[in-house]
Phi, psi and omega in degrees: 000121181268181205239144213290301147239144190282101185272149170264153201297339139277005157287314192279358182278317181320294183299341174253006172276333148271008170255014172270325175320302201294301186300325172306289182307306197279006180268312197309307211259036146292139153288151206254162182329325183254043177267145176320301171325306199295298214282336182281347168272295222295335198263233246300348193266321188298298222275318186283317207281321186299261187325340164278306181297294185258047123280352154272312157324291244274288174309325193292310188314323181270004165295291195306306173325305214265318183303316193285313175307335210260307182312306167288350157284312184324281179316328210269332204270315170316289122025263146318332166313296190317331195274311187335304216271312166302333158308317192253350165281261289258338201258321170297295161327308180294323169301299194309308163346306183298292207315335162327277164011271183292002183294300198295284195324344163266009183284318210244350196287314203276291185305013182236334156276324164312307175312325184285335167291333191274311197288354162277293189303325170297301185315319189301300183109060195257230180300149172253000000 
């Protein structure tokens, strides 16, 4: 489709000096740093990122709170493992012991029943 006018290369130069104009004008006319506004926004950006940092201070503390609580479960279970463990060597050591013990008396147990079996089997008339 061709387009309806045709410009020539001083309308467009024309045309783009006023919209470099244009772009001039609406930056000049922001208010500057020392306008009321500006600062009452600048205030009020201060008061969320403050009120953001200590909702964050809030938050770290109670990671670290809650990391140190878990940290102090650990240890307490550990802890417990440990006694736990020591316990059942120690409940182990005392059974070996006993059994230590009881060994020779089951020594002379089993060597006073065989001899009572061989002297049956004998009674019997058993080998000759």
């Amino acid at each position: 489709m061709r387009i309806q006018s045709q410009n020539g290369l001083s309308e467009r130069l024309e045309a783009q000096q006023k919209a470099k104009q244009a772009l001039l004008q609406k930056f000049k006319s922001r208010p500057g740093p020392d306008d009321p506004e500006f600062q009452k926004r600048q205030a009020e950006r201060r008061a969320i990122a403050d009120a953001r940092a200590a909702r964050e201070a809030e938050k770290e503390a109670a990671r670290r709170a809650e990391a140190e609580r878990l940290a102090a479960e650990e240890a307490i279970r550990k802890e417990e493992e440990r006694r736990l463990a020591e316990e059942a060597e120690l409940k182990r050591l005392e059974e070996e012991e006993a059994r230590a013990k009881a060994r020779p008396k089951q020594i002379y147990r089993e060597i006073a029943a065989y001899a009572e079996a061989r002297a049956k089997a004998a009674a019997k008339g058993g080998r000759r």
